[in-house]
KOLZARO-743751 format. One record per atom (N, C-alpha, C): residue in one letter; x, y, z. Coordinates in steps of 0.02 Angstrom, whole numbers, plus 32768, in hexadecimal, padded with zeros to 4 digits. Layout:
<nodes>
AXYZ...
</nodes>
This chain:
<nodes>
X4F7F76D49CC7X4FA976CA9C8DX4FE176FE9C8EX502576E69C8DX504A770D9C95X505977339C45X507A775C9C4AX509E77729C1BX50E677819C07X50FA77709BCEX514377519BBEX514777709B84X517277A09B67X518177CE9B4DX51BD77B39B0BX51AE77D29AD9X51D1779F9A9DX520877CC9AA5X5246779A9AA0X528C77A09AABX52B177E19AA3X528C78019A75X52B178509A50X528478749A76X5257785F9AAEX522478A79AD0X5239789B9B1AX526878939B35X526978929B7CX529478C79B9BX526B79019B88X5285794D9B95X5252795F9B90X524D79879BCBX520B79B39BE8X51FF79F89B99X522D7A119B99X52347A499B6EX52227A469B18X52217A019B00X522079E49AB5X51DA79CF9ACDX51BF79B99B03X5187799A9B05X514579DD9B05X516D7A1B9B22X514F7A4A9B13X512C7A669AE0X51557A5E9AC7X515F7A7C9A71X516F7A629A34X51677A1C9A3CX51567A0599FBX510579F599E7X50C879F799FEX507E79EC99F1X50857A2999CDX509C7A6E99F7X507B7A9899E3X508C7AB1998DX50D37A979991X50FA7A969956X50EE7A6D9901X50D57A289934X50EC79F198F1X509579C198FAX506A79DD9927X503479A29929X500979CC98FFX4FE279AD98D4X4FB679D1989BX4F7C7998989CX4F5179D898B0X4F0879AE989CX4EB379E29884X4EA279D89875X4E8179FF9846X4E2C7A089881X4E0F7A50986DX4DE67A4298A2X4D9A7A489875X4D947A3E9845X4D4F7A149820X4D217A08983EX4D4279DE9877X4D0279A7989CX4CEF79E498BAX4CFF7A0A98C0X4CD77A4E9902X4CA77A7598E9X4C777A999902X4C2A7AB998F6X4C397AF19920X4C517B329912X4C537B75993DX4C0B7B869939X4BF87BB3997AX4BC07BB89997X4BD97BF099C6X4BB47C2899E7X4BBF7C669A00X4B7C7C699A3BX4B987C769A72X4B557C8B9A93X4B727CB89ACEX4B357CED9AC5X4B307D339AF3X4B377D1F9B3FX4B617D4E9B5BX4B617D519BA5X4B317D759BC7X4B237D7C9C00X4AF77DBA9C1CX4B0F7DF49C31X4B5D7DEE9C28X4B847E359C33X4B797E509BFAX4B5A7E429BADX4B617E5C9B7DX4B9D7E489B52X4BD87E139B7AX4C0B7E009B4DX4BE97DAA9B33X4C257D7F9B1AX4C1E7D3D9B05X4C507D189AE6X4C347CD89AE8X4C627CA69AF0X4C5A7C7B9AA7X4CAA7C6E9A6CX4C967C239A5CX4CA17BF19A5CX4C6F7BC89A3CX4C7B7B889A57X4C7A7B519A10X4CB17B329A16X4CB17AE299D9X4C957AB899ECX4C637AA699CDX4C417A4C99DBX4C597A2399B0X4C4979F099C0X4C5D79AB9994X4C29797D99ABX4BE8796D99A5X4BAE793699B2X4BC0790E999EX4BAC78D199A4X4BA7789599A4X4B5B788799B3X4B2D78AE99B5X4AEF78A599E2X4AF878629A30X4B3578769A44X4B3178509A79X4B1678789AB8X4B02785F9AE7X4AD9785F9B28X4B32787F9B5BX4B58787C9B58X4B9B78899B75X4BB578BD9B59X4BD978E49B71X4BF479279B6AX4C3879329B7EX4C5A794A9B5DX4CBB79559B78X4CB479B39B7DX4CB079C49BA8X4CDE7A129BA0X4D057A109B9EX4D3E7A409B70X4D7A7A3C9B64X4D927A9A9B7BX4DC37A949B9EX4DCE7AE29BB0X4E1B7AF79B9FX4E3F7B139B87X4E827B2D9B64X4EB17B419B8DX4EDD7B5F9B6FX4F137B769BA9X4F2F7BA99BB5X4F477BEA9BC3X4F517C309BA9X4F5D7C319B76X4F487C6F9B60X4F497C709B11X4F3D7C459ADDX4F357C0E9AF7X4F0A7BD79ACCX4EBB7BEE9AA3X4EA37BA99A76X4E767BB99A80X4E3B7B609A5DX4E1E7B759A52X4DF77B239A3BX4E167B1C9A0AX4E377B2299E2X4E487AFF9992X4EA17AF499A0X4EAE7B0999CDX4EF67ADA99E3X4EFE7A9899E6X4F547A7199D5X4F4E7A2F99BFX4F377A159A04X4F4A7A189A40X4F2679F39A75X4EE379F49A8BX4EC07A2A9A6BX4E857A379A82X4E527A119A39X4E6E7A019A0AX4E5E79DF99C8X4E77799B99D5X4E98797999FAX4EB3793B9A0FX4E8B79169A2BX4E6A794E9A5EX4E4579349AB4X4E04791B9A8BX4DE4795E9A61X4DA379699A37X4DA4792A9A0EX4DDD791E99DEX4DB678DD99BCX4DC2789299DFX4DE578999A01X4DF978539A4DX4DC9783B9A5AX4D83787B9A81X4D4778609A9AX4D1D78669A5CX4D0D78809A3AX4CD0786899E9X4CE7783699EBX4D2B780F99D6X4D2477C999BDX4D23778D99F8X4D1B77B19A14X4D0A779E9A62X4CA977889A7AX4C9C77A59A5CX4C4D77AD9A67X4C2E77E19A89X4C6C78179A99X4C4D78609AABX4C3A789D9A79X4C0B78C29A8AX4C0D78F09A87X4C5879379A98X4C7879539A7EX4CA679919A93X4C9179BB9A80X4C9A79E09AB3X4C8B7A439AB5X4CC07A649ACDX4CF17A7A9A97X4D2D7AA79AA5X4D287AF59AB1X4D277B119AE0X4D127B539AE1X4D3F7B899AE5X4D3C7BBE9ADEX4D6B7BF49AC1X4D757C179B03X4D977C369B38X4D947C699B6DX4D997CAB9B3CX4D777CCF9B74X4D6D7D159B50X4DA37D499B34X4DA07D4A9AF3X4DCD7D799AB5X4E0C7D3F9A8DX4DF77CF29AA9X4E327CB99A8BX4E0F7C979A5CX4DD07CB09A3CX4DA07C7B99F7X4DB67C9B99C1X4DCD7CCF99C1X4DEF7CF1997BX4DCB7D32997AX4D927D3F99ADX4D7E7D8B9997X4D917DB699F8X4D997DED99F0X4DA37E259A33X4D587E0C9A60X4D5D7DFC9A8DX4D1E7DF89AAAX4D0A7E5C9AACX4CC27E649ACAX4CB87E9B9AC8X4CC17ED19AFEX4CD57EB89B4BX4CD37ECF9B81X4D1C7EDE9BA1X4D3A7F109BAFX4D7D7F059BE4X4DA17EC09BFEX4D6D7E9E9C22X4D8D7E6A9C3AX4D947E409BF7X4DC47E0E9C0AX4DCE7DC69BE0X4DCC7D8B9BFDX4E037D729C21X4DE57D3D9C48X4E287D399C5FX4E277D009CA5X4E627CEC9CC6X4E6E7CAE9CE8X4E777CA69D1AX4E807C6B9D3AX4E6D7C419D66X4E367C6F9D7CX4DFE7C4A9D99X4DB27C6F9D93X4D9E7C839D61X4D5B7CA39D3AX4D447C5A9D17X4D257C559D5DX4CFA7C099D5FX4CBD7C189D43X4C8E7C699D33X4C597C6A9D1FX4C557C639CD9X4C9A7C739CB4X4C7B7C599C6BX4C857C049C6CX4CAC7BDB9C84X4CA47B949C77X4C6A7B769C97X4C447B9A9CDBX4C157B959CF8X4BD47BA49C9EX4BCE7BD99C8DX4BAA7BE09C66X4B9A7BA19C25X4BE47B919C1AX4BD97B689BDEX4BBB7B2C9BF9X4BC67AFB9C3CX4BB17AD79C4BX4B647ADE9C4FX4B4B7B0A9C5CX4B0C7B349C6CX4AD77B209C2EX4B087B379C06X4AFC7B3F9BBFX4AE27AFF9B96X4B0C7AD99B9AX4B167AA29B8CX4AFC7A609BAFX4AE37A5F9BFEX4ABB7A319C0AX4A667A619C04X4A6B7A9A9C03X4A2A7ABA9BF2X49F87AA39BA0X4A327A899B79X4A0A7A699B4EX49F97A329B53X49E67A079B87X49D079B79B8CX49FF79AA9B45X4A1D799F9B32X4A37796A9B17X4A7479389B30X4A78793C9B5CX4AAA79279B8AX4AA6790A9BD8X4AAB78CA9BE2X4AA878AB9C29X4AED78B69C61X4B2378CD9C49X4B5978B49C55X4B8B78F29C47X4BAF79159C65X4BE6794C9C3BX4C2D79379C64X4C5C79249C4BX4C8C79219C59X4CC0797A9C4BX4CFA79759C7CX4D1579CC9C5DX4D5E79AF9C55X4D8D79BF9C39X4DCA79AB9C1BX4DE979F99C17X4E207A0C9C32X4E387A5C9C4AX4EA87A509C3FX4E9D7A619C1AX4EDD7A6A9C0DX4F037ABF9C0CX4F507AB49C4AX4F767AEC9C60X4F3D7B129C8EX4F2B7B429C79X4F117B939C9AX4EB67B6B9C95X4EB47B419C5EX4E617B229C52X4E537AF99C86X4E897AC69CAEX4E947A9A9CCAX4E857AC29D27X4EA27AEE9D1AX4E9B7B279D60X4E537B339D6AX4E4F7B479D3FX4E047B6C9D2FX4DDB7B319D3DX4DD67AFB9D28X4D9D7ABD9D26X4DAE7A949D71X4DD57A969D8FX4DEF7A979DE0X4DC57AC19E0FX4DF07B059E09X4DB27B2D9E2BX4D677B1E9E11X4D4E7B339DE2X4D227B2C9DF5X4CEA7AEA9E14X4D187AA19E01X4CEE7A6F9E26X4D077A6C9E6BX4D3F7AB49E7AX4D457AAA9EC8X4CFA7AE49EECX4CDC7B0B9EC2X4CC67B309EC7X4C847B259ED0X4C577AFC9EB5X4C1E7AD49EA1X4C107AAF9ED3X4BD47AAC9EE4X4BB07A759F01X4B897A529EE2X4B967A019EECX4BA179CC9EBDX4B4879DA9E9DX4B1E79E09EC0X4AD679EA9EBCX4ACE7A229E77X4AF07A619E82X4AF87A889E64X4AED7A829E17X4B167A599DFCX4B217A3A9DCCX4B3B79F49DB9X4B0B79B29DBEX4B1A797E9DCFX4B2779509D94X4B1779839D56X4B1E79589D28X4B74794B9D04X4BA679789D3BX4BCC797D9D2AX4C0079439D57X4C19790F9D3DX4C2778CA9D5BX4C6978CD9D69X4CA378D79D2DX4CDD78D09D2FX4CF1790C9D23X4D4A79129D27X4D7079269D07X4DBB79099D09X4DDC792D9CDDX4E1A791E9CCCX4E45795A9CAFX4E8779739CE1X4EA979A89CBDX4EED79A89CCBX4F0879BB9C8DX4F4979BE9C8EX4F7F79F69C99X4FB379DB9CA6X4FEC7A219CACX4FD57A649CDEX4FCC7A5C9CFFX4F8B7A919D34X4FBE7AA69D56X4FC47AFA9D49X4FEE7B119D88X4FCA7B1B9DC1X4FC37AFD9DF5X4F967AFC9E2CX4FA67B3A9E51X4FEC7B4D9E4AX4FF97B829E82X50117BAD9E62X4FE67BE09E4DX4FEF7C219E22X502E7C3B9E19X50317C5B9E73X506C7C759E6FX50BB7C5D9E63X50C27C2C9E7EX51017C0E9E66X51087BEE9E3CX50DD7BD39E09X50CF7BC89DC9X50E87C0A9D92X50C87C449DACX50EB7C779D88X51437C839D9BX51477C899DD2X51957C8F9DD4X51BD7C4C9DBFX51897C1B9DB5X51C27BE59D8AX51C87BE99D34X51997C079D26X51987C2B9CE5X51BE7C5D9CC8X51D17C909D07X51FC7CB69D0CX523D7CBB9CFCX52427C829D03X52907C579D24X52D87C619CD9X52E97C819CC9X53287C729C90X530C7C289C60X53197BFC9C72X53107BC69C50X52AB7BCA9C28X52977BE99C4BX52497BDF9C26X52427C349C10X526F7C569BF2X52617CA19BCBX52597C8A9B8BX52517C5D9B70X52297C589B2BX51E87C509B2DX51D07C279B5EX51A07C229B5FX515B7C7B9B93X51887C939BB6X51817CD59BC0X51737CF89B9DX51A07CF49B6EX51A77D319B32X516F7D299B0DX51577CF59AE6X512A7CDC9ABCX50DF7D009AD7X50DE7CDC9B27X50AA7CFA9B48X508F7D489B5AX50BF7D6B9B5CX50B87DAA9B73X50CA7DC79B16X50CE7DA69ADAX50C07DC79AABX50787DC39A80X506B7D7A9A8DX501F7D809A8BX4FF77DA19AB4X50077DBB9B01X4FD97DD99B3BX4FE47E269B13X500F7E4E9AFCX501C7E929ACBX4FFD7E8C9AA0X4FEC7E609A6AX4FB97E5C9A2DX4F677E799A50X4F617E339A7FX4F277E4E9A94X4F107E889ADEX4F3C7EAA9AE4X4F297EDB9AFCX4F487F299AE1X4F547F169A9EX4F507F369A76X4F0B7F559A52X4EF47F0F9A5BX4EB57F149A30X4E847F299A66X4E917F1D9AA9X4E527F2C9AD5X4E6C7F819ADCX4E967FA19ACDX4EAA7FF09AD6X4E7D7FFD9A98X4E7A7FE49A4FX4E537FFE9A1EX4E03801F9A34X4DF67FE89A69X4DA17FD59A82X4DA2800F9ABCX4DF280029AE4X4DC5802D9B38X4E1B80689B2FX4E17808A9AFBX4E4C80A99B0EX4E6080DA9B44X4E3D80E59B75X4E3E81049BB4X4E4F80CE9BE5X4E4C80979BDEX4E4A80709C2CX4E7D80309C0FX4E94802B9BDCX4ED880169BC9X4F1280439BB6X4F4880349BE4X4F8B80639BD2X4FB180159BCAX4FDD80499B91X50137FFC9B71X504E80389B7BX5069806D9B8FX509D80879B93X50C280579BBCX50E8804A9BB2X5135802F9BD1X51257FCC9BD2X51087FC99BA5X50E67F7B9BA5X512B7F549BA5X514C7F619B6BX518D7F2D9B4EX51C67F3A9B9FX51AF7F5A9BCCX51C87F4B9C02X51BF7F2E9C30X51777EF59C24X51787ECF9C41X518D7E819C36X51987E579C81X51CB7E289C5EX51B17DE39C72X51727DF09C97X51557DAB9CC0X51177DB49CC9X51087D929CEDX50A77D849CEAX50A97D9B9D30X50CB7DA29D60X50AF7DF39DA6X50C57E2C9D84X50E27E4A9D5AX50D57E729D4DX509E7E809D20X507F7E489CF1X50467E609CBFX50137E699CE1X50207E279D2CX4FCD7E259D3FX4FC37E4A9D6CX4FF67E749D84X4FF87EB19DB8X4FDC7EE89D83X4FE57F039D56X4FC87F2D9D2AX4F8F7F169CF8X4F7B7ED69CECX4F4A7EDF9CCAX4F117E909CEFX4F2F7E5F9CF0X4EFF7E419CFCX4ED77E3A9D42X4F027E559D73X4EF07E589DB8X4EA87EA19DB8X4EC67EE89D9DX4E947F059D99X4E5D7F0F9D75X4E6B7EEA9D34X4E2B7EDE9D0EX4DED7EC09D27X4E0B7E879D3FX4DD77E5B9D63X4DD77E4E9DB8X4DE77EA59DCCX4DC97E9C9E20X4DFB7E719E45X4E2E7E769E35X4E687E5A9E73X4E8F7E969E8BX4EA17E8A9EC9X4ECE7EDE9EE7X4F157EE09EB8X4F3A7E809EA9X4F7A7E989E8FX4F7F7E5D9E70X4FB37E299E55X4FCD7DFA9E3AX4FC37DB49E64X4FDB7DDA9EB3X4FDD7D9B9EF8X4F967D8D9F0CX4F657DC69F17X4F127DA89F10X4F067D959EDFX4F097D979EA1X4EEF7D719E74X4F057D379E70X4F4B7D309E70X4F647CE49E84X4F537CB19EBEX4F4B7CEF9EF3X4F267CAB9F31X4EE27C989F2AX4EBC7CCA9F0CX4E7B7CC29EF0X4E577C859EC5X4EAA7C779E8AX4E897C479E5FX4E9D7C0A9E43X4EDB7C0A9E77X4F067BC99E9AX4EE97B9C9EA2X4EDB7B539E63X4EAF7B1D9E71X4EB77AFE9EA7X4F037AFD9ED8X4EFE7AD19EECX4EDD7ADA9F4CX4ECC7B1F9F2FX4E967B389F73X4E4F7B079F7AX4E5A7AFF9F40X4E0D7ADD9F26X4DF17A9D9F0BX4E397A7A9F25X4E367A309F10X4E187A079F59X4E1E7A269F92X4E0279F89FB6X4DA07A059FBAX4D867A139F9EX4D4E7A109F87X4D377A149F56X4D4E79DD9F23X4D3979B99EF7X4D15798F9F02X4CE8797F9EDBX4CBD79439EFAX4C9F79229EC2X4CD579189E85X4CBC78E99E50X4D1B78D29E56X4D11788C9E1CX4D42786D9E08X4D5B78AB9DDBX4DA478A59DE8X4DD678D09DCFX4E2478BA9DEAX4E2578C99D87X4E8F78B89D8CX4EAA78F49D7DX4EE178E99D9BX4EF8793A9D89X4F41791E9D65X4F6B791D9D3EX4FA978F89D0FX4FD379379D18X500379489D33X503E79789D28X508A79559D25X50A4794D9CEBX50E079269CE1X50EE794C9D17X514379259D1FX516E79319D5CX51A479609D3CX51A979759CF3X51DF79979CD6X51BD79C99CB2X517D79D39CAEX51637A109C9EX517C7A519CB6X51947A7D9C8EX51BE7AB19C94X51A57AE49CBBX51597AFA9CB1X51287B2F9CB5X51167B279CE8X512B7ADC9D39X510B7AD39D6FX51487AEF9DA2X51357AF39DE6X515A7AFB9E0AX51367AA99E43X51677ABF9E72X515A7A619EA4X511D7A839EB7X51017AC99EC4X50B37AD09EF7X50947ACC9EBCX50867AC19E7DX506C7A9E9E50X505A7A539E47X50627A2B9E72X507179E69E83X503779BE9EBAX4FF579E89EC3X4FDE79D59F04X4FE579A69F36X500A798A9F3BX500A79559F54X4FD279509F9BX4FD879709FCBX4FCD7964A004X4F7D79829FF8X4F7379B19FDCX4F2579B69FC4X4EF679799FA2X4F2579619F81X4F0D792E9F54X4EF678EE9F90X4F1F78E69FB2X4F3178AA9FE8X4EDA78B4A017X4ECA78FDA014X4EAF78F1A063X4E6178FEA036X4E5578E69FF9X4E2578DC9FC8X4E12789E9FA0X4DF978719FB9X4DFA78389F8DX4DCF783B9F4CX4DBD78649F35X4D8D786D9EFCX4DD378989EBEX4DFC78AF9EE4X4E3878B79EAAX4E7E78869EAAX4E9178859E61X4ED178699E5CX4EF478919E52X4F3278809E42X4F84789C9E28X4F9E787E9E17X4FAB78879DC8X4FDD78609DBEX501078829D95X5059786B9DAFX509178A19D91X50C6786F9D67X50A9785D9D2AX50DD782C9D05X511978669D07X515F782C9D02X5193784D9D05X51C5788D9CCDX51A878819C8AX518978BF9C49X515478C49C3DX514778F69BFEX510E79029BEDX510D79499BD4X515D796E9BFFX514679C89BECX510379DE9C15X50F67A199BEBX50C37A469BE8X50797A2F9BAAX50507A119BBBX501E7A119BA6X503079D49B5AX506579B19B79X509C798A9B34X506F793C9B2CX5096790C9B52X508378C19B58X507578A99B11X50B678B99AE1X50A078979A9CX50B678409A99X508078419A61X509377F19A5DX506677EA9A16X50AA77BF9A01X50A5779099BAX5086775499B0X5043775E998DX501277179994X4FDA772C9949X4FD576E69924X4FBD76D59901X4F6677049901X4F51770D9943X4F157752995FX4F1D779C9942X4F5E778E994FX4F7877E0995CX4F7C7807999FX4F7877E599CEX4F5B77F39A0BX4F7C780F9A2CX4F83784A9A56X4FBD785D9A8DX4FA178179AB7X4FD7782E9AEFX4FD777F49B23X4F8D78249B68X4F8578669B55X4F6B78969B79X4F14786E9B65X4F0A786E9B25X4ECD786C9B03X4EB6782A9B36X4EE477D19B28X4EE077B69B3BX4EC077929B8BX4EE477D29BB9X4EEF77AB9BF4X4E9177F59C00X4EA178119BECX4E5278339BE5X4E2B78009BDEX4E1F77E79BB3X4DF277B39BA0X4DE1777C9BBFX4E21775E9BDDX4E1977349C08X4DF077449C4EX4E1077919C6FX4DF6778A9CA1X4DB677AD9C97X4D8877CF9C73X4D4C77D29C6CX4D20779F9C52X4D3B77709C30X4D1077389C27X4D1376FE9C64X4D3F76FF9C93X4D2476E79CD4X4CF976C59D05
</nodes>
């Protein structure tokens, strides 16, 4: 099913930023729930039952978190769907500081590893589908490039969107003049919260000369590369680069990255990974933005929610 973009959205940049702006939806239907890690930190997590036998993980996008309009879109798409959704929080993005130094990044497959864990560990579930949007979408890549299918088999599909596959030039397309709003935004929420992690570890966070940084190699050269055990910005990026990890996939999986999404660069695009994998797709409708694909329907439905649906009901 293709996608066809209503007449006033065929700009990558409006498609960006109008959900986050103008889509309103209320998150009621959700049940917060908290559970301990074995590092001593933790994770939360929104449900929405249906007491169905099927399961959607839903995973966010930097600085995102579960009660965002796309991640509240995806969530009530599959309930009225006949799923079960479990929107989960990455660590210090549910509204409270997680408790430990680290937070999370871009390929810290053990906390989405956990929730799955978690979550087929309660028999209530035959079936888990994972749904990974931006940095969530990376993350739910690696790790079904990571997995052996045996491993965890109850996990069938997925589907993710807007995925910068290739870290690094994903960041320098972010970089770029034309995408410094969306920079700015990011590296002022990344100061809030490592603000707050200097409150917790004020010896092993320095924020001197912060507002001088202007991009994500420089943040992740100073904070996210050494927090979490990378030598610099370029190992962490080759490290957690989905598209290292798309040719061993071994469930059905779409991966959707419009073709005018701002936040991608072309090695964001797998093509030739995708090709030499028949268990993945690609598909690059010609808009859509960043994490966008709106659409006007009597549902309410993005066009994102939709073609989800379709291809997990399959």
């Amino acid at each position: 099913m293709d996608y066809k973009a209503p007449y006033f959205f065929r700009n990558g940049h409006l498609q960006s930023i109008y959900p986050s702006l103008f889509r309103k939806l209320n998150a009621h239907f959700m049940t917060r729930e908290r559970i301990e890690l074995d590092d001593g930190d933790f994770l939360d997590l929104d449900w929405c039952r249906n007491n169905s036998r099927r399961l959607v993980i839903i995973s966010h996008g930097l600085e995102g978190h579960s009660r965002r309009p796309y991640v509240l879109g995806m969530a009530k798409a599959v309930i009225n769907n006949g799923w079960d959704a479990l929107a989960w929080n990455f660590r210090s993005c549910g509204g409270s500081m997680n408790r430990n130094l680290r937070f999370y990044h871009s390929g810290s497959t053990e906390d989405l590893r956990r929730v799955i864990d978690y979550a087929a560990e309660s028999g209530c579930y035959d079936e888990i589908a994972l749904v990974g949007f931006s940095m969530g979408g990376n993350l739910s890549l690696v790790y079904l490039g990571q997995e052996e299918p045996e491993s965890n088999s109850i996990v069938k599909k997925a589907v993710v969107y807007s995925v910068p596959c290739d870290l690094s030039t994903g960041a320098e397309q972010l970089a770029k003049p034309q995408n410094s709003v969306y920079m700015k935004r990011f590296l002022k929420d990344l100061k809030i919260k490592m603000q707050e992690k200097k409150k917790i570890f004020p010896s092993e966070v320095d924020l001197a000369g912060y507002d001088e940084i202007k991009n994500f190699r420089q943040f992740d050269d100073r904070y996210t590369a050494p927090i979490h055990g990378f030598k610099d910005a370029d190992h962490y990026w080759a490290q957690c680069s989905s598209r290292h990890y798309i040719q061993n996939i071994k469930i059905p999986t779409l991966i959707v990255n419009a073709k005018d999404d701002p936040f991608l660069s072309e090695a964001c695009y797998p093509h030739d990974e995708v090709d030499a994998n028949k268990h993945v797709k690609l598909e690059i409708p010609a808009t859509g933005g960043h994490v966008g694909f709106v659409s006007f329907n009597k549902d309410k439905l993005y066009w994102s929610e939709q073609r989800a649906l379709a291809f997990l009901d399959t």
